[in-house]
Structure formats: structure tokens, C-alpha cells
VOPAGU-2260 file (C-alpha; in pm, 1 decimal, decimal comma):
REM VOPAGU-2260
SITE   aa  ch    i         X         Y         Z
SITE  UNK   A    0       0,0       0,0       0,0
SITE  UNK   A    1      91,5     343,6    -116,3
SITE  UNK   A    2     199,8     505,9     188,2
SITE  UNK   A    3     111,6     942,2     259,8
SITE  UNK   A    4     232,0    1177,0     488,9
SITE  UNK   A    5     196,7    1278,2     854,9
SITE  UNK   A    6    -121,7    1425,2     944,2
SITE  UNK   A    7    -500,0    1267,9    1091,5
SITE  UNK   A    8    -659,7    1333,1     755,7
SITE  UNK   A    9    -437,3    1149,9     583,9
SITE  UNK   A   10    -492,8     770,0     423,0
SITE  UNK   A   11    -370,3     539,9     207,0
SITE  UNK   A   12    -475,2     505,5    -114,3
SITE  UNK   A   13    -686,5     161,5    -150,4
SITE  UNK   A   14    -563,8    -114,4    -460,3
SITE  UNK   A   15    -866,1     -37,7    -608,9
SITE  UNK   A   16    -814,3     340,2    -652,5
SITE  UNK   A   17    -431,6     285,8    -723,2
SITE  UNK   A   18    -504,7      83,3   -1008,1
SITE  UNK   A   19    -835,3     281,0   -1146,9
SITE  UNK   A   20    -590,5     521,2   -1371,1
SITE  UNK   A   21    -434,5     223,4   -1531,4
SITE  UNK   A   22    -786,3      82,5   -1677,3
SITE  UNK   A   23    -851,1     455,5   -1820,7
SITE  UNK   A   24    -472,4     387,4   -2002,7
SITE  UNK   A   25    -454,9     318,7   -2405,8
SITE  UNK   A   26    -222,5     131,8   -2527,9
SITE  UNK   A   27    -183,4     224,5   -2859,4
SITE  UNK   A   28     102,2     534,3   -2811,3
SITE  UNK   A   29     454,4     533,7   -3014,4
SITE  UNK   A   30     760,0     418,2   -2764,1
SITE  UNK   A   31     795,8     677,5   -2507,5
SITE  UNK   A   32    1208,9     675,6   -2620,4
SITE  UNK   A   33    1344,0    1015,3   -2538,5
SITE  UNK   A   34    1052,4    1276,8   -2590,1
SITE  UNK   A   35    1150,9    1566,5   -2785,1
SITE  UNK   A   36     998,0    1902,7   -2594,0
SITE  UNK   A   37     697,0    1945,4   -2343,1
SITE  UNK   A   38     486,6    2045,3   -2594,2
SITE  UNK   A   39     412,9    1688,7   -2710,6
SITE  UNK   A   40     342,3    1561,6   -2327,2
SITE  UNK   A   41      -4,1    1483,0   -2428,6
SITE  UNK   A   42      84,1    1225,0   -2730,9
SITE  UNK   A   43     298,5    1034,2   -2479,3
SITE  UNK   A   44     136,8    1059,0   -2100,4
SITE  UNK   A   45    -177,4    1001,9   -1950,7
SITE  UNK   A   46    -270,1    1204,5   -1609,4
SITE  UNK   A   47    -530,9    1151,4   -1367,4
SITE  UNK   A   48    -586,6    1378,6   -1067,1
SITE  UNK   A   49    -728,7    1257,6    -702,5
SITE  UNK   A   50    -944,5    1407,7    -451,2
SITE  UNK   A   51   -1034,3    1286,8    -138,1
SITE  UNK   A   52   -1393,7    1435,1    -292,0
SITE  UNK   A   53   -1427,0    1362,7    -605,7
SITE  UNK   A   54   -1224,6    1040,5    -640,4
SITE  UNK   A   55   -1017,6    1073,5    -988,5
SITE  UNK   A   56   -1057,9    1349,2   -1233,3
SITE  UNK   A   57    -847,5    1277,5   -1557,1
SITE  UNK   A   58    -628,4    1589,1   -1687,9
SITE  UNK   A   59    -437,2    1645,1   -1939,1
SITE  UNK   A   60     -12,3    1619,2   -1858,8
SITE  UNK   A   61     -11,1    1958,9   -1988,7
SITE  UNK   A   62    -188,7    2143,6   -1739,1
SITE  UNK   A   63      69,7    2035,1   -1478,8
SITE  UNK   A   64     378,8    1967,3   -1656,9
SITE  UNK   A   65     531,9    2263,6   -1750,4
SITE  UNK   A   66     882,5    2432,8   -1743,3
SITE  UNK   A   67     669,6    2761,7   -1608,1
SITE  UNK   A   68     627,5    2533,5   -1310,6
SITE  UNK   A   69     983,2    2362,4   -1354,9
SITE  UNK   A   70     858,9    2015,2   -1324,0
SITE  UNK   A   71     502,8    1840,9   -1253,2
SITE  UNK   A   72     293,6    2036,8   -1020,8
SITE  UNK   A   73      48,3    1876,3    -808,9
SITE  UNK   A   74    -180,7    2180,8    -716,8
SITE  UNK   A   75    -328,6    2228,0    -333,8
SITE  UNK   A   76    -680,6    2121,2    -486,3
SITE  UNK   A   77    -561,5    1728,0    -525,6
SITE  UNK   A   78    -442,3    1455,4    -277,8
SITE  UNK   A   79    -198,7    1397,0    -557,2
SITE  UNK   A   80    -135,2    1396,8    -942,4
SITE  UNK   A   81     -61,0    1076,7   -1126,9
SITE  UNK   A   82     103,9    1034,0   -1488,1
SITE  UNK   A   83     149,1     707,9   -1649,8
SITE  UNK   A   84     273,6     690,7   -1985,1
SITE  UNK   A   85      55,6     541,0   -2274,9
SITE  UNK   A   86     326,3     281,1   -2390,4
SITE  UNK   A   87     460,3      -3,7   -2151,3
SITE  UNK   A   88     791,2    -170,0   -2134,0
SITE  UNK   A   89     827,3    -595,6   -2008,6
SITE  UNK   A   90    1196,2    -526,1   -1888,6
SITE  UNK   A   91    1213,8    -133,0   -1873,4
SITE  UNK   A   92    1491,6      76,2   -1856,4
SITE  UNK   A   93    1348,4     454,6   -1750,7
SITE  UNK   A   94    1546,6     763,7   -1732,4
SITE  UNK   A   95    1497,5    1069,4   -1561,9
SITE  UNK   A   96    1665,0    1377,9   -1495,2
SITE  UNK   A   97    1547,2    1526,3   -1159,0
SITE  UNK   A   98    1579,3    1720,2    -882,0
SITE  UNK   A   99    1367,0    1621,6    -534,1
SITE  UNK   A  100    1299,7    1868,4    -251,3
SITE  UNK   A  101    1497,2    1950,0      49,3
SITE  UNK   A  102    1381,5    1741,6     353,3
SITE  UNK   A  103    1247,2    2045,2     564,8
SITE  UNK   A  104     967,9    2033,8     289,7
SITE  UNK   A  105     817,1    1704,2     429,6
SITE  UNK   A  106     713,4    1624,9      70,7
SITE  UNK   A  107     578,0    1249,3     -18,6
SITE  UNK   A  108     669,3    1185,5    -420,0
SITE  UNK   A  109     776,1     927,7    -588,7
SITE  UNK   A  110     896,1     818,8    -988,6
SITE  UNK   A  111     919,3     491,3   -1135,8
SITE  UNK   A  112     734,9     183,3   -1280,1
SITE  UNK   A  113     440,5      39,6   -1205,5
SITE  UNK   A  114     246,4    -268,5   -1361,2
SITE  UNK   A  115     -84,7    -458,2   -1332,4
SITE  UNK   A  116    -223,7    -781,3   -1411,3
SITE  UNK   A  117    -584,9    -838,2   -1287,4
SITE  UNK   A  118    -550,9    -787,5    -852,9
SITE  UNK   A  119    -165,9    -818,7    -910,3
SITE  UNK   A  120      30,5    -564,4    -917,7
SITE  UNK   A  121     442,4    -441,7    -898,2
SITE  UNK   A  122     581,4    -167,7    -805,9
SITE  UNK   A  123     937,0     -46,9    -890,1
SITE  UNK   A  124     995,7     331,2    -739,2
SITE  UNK   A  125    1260,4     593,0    -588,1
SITE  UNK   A  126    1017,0     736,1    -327,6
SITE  UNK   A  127    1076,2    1053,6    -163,6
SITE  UNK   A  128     898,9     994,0     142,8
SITE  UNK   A  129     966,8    1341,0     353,1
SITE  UNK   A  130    1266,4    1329,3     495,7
SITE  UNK   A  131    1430,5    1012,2     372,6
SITE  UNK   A  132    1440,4     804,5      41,1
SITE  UNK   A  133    1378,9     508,0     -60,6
SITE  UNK   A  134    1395,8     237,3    -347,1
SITE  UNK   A  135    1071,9      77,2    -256,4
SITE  UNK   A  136     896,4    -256,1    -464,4
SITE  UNK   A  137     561,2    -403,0    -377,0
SITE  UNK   A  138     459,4    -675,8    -521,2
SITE  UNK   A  139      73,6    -771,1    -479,7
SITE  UNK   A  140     -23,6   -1168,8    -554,4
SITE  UNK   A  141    -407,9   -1210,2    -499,4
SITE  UNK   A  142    -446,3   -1096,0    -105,1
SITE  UNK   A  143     -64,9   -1052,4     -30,2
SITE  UNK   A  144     122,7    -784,9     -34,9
SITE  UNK   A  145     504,8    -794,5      21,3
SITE  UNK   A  146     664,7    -486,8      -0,3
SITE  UNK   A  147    1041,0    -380,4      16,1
SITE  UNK   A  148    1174,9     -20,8     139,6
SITE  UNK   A  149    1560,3     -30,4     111,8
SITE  UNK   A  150    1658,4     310,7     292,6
SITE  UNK   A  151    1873,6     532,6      39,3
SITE  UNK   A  152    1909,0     867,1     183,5
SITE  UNK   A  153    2264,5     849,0     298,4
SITE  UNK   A  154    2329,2     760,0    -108,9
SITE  UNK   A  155    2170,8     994,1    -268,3
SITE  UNK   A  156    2369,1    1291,7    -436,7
SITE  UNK   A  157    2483,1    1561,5    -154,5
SITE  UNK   A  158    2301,4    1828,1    -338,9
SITE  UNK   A  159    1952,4    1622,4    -432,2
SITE  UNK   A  160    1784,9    1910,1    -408,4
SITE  UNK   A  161    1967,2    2180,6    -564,4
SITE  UNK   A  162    2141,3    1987,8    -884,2
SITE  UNK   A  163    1936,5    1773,9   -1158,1
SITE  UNK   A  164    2110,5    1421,0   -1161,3
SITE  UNK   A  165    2043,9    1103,8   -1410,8
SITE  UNK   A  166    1848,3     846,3   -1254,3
SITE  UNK   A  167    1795,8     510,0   -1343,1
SITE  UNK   A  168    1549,2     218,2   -1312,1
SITE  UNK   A  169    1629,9    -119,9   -1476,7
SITE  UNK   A  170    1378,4    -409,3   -1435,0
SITE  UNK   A  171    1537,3    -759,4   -1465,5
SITE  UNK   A  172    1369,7   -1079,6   -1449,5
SITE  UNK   A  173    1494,6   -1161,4   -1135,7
SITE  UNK   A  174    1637,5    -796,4   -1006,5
SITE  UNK   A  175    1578,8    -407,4   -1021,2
SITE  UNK   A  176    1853,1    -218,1    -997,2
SITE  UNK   A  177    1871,9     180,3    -915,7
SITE  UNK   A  178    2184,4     384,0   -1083,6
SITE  UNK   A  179    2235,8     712,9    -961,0
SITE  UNK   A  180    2491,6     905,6   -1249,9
SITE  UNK   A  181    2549,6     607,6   -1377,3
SITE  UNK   A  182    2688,5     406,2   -1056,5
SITE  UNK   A  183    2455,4     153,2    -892,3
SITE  UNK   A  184    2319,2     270,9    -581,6
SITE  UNK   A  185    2020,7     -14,0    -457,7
SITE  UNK   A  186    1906,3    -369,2    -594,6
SITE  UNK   A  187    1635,4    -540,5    -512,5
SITE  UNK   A  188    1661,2    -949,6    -576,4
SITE  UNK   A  189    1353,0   -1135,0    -609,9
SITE  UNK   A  190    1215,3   -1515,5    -614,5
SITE  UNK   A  191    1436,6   -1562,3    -294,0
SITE  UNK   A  192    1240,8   -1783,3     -61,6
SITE  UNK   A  193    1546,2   -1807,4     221,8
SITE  UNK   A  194    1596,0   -1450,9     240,8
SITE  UNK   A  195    1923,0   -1230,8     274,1
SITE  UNK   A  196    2043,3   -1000,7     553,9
SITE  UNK   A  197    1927,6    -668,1     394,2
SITE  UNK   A  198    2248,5    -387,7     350,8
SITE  UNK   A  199    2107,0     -30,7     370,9
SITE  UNK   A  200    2166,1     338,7     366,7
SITE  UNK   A  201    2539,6     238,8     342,9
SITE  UNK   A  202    2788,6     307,8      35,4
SITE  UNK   A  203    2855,7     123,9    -213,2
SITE  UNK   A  204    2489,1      43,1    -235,8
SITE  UNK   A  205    2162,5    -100,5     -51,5
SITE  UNK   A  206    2083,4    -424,3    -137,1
SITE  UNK   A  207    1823,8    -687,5     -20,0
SITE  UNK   A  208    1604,4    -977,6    -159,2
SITE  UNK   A  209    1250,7   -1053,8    -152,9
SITE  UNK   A  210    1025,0   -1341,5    -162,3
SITE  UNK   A  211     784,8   -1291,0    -402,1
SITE  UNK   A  212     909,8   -1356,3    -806,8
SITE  UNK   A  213     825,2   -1028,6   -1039,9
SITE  UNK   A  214     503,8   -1087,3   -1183,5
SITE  UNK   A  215     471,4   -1111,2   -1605,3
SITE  UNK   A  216     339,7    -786,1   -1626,1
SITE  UNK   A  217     392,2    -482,0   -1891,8
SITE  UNK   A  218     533,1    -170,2   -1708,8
SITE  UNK   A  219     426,4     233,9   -1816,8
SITE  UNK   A  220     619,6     501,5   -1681,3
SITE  UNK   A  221     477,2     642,3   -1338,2
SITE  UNK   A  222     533,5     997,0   -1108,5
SITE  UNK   A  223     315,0    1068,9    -834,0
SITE  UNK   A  224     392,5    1451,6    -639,9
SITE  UNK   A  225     142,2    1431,5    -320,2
SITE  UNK   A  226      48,3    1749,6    -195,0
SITE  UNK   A  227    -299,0    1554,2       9,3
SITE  UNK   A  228    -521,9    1865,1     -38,5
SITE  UNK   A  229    -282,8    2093,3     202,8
SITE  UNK   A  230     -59,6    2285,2     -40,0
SITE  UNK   A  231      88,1    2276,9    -388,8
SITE  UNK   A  232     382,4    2049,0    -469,0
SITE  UNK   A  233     608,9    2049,1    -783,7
SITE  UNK   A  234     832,3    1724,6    -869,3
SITE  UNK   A  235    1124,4    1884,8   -1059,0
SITE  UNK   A  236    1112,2    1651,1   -1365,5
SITE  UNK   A  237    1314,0    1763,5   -1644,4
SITE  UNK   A  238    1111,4    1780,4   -1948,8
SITE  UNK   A  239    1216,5    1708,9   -2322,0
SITE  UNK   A  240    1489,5    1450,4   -2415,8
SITE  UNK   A  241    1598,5    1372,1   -2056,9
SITE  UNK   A  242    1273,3    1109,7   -1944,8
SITE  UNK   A  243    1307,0     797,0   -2145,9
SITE  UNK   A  244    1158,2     419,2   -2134,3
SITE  UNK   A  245    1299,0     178,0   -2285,5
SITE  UNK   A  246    1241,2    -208,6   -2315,7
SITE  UNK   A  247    1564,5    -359,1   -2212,7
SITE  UNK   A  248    1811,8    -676,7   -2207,7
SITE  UNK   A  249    1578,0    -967,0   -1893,6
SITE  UNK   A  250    1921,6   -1005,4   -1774,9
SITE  UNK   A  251    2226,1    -795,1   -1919,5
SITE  UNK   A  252    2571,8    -888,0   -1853,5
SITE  UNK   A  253    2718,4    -642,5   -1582,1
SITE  UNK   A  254    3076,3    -589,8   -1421,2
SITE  UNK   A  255    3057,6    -548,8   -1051,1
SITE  UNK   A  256    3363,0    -357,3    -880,4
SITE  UNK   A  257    3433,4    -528,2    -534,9
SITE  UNK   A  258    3423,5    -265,0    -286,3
SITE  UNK   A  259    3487,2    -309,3     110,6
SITE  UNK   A  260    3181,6    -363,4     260,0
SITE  UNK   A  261    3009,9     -65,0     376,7
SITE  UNK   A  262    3215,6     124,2     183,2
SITE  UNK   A  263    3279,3     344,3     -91,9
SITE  UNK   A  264    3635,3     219,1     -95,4
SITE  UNK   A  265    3700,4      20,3    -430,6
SITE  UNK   A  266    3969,6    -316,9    -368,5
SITE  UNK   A  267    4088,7    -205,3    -727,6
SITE  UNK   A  268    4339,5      67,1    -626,0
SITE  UNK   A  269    4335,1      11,0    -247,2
SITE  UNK   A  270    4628,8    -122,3     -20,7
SITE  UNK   A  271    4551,5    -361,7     268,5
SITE  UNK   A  272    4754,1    -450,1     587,4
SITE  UNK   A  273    4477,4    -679,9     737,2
SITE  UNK   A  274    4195,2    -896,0     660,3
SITE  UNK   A  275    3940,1    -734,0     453,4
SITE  UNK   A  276    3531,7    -860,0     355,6
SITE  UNK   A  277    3361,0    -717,7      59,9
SITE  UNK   A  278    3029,6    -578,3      24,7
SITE  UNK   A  279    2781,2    -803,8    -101,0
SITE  UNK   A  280    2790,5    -886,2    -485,7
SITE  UNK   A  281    2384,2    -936,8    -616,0
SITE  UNK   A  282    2471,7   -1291,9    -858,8
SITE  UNK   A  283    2073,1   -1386,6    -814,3
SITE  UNK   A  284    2005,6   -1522,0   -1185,9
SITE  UNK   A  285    2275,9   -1527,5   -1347,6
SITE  UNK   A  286    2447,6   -1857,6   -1502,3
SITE  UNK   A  287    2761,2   -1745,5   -1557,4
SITE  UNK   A  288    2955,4   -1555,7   -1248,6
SITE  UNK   A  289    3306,5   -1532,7   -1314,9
SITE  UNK   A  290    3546,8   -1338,1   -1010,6
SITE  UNK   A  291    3878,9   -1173,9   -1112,4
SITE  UNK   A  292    4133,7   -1091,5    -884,9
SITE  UNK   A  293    4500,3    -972,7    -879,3
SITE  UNK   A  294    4755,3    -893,6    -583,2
SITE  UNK   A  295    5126,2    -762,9    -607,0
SITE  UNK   A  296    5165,3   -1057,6    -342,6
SITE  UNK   A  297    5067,2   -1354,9    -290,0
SITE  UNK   A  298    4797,4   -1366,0     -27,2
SITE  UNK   A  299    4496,8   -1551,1      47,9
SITE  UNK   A  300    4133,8   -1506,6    -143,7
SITE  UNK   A  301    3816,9   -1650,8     -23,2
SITE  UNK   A  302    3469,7   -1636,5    -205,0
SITE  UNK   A  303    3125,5   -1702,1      18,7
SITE  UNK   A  304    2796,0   -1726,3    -102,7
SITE  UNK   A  305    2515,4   -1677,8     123,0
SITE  UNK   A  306    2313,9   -1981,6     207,1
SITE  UNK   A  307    2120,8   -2141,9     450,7
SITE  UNK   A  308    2095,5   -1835,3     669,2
SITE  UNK   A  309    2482,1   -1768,6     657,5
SITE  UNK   A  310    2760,3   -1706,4     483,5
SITE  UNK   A  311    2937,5   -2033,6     378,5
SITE  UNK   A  312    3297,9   -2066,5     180,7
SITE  UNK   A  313    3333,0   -2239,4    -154,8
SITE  UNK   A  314    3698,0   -2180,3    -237,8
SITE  UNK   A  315    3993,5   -2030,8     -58,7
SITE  UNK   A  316    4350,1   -2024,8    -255,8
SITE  UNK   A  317    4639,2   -1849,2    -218,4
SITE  UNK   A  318    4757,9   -1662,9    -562,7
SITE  UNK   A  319    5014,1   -1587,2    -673,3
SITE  UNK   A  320    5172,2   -1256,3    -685,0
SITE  UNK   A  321    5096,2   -1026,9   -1004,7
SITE  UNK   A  322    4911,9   -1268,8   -1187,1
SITE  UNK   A  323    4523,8   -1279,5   -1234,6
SITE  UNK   A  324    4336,2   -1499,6   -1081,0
SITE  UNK   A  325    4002,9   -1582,9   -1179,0
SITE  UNK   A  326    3691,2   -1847,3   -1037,7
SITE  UNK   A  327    3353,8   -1961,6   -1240,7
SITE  UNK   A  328    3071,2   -1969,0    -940,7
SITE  UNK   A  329    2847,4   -2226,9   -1078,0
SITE  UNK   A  330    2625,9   -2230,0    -730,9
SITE  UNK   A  331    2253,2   -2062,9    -784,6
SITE  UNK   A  332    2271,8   -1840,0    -474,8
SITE  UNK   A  333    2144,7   -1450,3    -444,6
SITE  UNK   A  334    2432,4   -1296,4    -279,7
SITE  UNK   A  335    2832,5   -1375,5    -305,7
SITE  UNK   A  336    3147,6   -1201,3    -152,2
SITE  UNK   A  337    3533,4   -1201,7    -118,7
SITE  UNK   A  338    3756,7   -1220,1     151,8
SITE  UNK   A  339    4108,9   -1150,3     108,0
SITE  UNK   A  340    4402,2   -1182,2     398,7
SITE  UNK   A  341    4733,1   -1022,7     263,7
SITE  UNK   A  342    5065,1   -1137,1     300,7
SITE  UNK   A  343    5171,7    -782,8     456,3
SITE  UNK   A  344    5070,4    -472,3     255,0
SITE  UNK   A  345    4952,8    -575,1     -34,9
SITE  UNK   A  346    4798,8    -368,5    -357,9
SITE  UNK   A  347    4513,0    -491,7    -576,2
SITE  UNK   A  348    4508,3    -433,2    -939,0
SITE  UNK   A  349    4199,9    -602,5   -1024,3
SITE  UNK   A  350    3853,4    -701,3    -812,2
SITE  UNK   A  351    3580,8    -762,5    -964,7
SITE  UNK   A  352    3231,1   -1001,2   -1050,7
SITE  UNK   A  353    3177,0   -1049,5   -1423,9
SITE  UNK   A  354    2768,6   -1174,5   -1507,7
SITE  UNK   A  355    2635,3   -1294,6   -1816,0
């Protein structure tokens, strides 16, 4: 459930309201791609208005997303303003170029994906929930709801609220992934009945799994400024060529830096006098996970994959110094890290997770 702000008169939106813009939605748009200016908002977006008094009034995008307002404006009249796009993506990629307001605002917005089949629904979303962040999921089967908030706020950019950034959304078949100027910054891994620790809030980036698979559903574009009747909010949502969705790769091969876990501190570069752990690496549905490592001596690497409710060791080899030594994971686990002991101070040259 769609969470709101503070305040007595405020309520969560029920599933049937949520999903009553979607059944107003045609289908029968051009690809969403890279829009060319504001002025053609209409051909590509759909927008539907809600008051706690009238229930949902459609609109047209234009009306509320304009550079005079420098974003999407939800005025003081609605609970909130909803835009879906007209086409849908089955594994989207959407980019946005945005700025979110400053936390004193208590503001509740939030841009991403959203998909229905029948009662079931996903969600995929960076949520702006006042004062923190969030790369939230929900995932509705029939009567049950599981739903995933993986705290972000301490990884979002330092000036959020003052800079546009590039944000990114990539829906996987088993994983959704948030970049933040092009670095990942949270993943979400799904289908995972034993379930992982969750890592949150904390550089390199959040990462937890949850139950539920993704359900077979066709995504549209979705924002959502809140302003619940009180006062007139604005989303600043770069118009023109900088909001796309896109279908993408189900699973596209990606190379992982191993970073300290934690930490924004990269093992590529980095000296180490003592035993060091990595920070998770998200492996969850890929079939081919290959590690690469490299010391300028010859110390000890471990890899552990997380099983059975703890971390467990499949290999542990010394290398040898200056050459590159590599390992095929062939287990079907979620999660996966390194441990390395060096011999005395010893330099990486190469750490990383290679998926295809």
C-alpha cells in the first residue's frame, strides 16, 4: 500500500483506486524513447488527478507539466497527481533527470514503474517519502502484499535538491537495480524464498532480496507529487529529451567492482595490511559468475555465497603474486562475496564479478 504523509486526515490510497488510472490507459502510443519538448506531453502521457472528494478526475499532462512550473505540479486542490505513460515496457529501462525537494519540505513523491495484471500488481519506485528516500517494490499476488523499502538517503547525491542528476530504473527478471549518475546505488533481488540479511543506507549500495518472483506484467512510466489537499507540490522533472523508457536486455551482462563492505572504498586501487570482507555482490540469476582478482603478493582469497541463513565458503587459494586470478561460481545463490588476507601490505590491481 501506497503510503502518505503525517497528518489525521491522511490515508492510504486503496488497490482499487491505485489501479483505477491504469484501466482509463490506451495502449496504442509510439515508444515513449526520449521525448523531444513538453509540448508533445499529451501524445505520450496520460494524467489523472485525485481528490479525497471527487475520487479521480483525468487531466491532461499539460496542465501540470510545464517548465513555467519547472517540473510536474500537483496543485493544493488534489491529494496527488498521477502520470502514467501510454506505452509499456516488459523489462524497462526509464530515465529521468530530476531534482527532489529539500527534507524540511516534508514532501511524499515518488517516480518509477508500475504494472498490473488483474488484482496483481508491482511496483518499482525511488520514493521521496519526507525526509528520507527510498527504493521501494511491492509486489501484490491475490491478497498478499510484500513490499520492500531499502533506505537510500545516505546515497543519494549531496546536493539532491539543488542539482538535476540522471536516474535510473532497470527491471530484470529476477532484479531491479537503481543507478544514480550512472553508478549503482540499490538492488532489489527477487524469487528468494530463504531470504538475505538486507544492507542499507550504506555506500557502495543497498541491497536486499525478496520473496515474491516479479510478476509477467507490462510496465508504463509512473510519477506521483502528493500534496494531500494541504498545499501545492512540484516534482522537478526535467522535461524534453531527458525522461526515457525503454524495453531492455531480462538479464544484461554487468561488471561489478568489489568494494569493502560498507564502503565506498574500491579493492581495485586500495592497499591492505589486514583482513578485509567485501560488500555483497547481487549474482541472483545469473548462469555465468566469473570473479577476477590480482595482488602484487601472494595472499589468500576466499569467495562465500550466502546460504542457509549464513555465509558459507566455496573456495579459498592463495595466488600468486601479479598474476590474475580468476573463479567460475556455478552455485545458484542470491548474494556472493570475497575475503582476502594479505601477506603484509599488499595492492590490488583487479577485483571484480563479471555476469552474463
Amino acid at each position: 500500500m501506497i503510503k502518505t504523509g503525517v497528518g489525521a486526515t491522511k490515508r492510504s490510497l486503496t488497490p482499487e483506486e491505485l489501479k483505477e488510472p491504469l484501466r482509463r490507459l490506451g495502449r496504442t502510443a509510439p515508444n515513449l524513447g526520449l521525448f523531444p519538448t513538453l509540448q508533445h506531453v499529451d501524445d505520450f502521457f496520460v494524467a489523472n488527478a485525485y481528490s479525497l472528494t471527487d475520487g479521480y478526475v483525468e487531466e491532461k499532462p499539460s496542465n501540470w507539466w510545464k517548465t513555467d512550473f519547472g517540473g510536474i505540479k500537483c496543485p493544493a486542490k488534489y491529494w496527488s497527481l498521477i502520470i502514467h505513460s501510454k506505452n509499456t515496457c516488459k523489462y524497462p529501462v526509464l530515465t529521468f533527470l530530476a531534482k527532489f525537494n529539500p527534507p524540511e519540505t516534508h514532501v511524499v513523491q515518488r517516480i518509477g514503474l508500475e504494472g498490473w495484471s488483474g488484482a496483481d500488481h508491482n511496483y518499482v519506485m525511488l520514493n521521496e517519502s519526507e525526509t528520507s528516500f527510498y527504493f521501494w517494490t511491492e509486489i501484490g499476488a491475490g491478497p498478499t502484499t510484500v513490499t520492500r523499502n531499502l533506505n537510500i538517503t545516505n546515497l543519494m547525491p549531496s546536493d539532491y535538491d539543488t542539482k538535476y542528476h540522471t536516474y535510473q530504473i532497470k527491471i530484470n527478471k529476477q532484479s531491479a537495480w537503481l543507478f544514480i549518475d550512472g553508478v549503482i546505488k540499490a538492488i532489489h533481488l527477487f524469487g528468494v524464498q530463504d531470504e538475505t540479511p538486507a544492507w542499507g543506507n550504506n555506500d557502495p549500495y543497498a541491497i536486499c532480496s525478496v520473496k515474491f518472483p516479479l510478476l509477467e506484467v507490462e510496465y508504463p512510466f509512473y510519477t506521483e507529487p502528493q500534496g494531500w489537499q494541504e498545499k501545492d507540490v512540484i516534482l522537478q522533472l526535467y522535461g524534453g529529451a531527458r525522461v526515457g523508457l525503454y524495453d531492455g536486455d531480462p538479464l544484461p551482462p554487468l561488471q561489478l567492482p568489489i568494494y569493502t563492505e560498507n564502503s565506498s572504498t574500491k579493492w581495485a586501487g586500495s592497499t591492505f595490511d589486514s583482513a578485509v570482507t567485501s560488500h555483497p555482490v547481487p549474482v541472483w540469476g545469473y548462469s555465468k559468475k566469473v570473479f577476477l582478482f590480482q595482488s602484487n603478493a601472494a595472499g589468500t582469497i576466499a569467495i562465500e555465497v550466502y546460504a542457509g541463513g549464513d555465509w558459507r565458503e566455496v573456495v579459498s587459494e592463495t595466488v600468486t603474486a601479479n598474476e590474475l586470478w580468476d573463479y567460475v561460481l556455478n552455485l545458484e545463490v542470491p548474494i556472493a562475496r570475497l575475503k582476502y588476507t594479505p601477506t603484509n601490505s599488499d595492492t590490488i590491481a583487479v577485483a571484480e564479478c563479471n555476469l552474463s
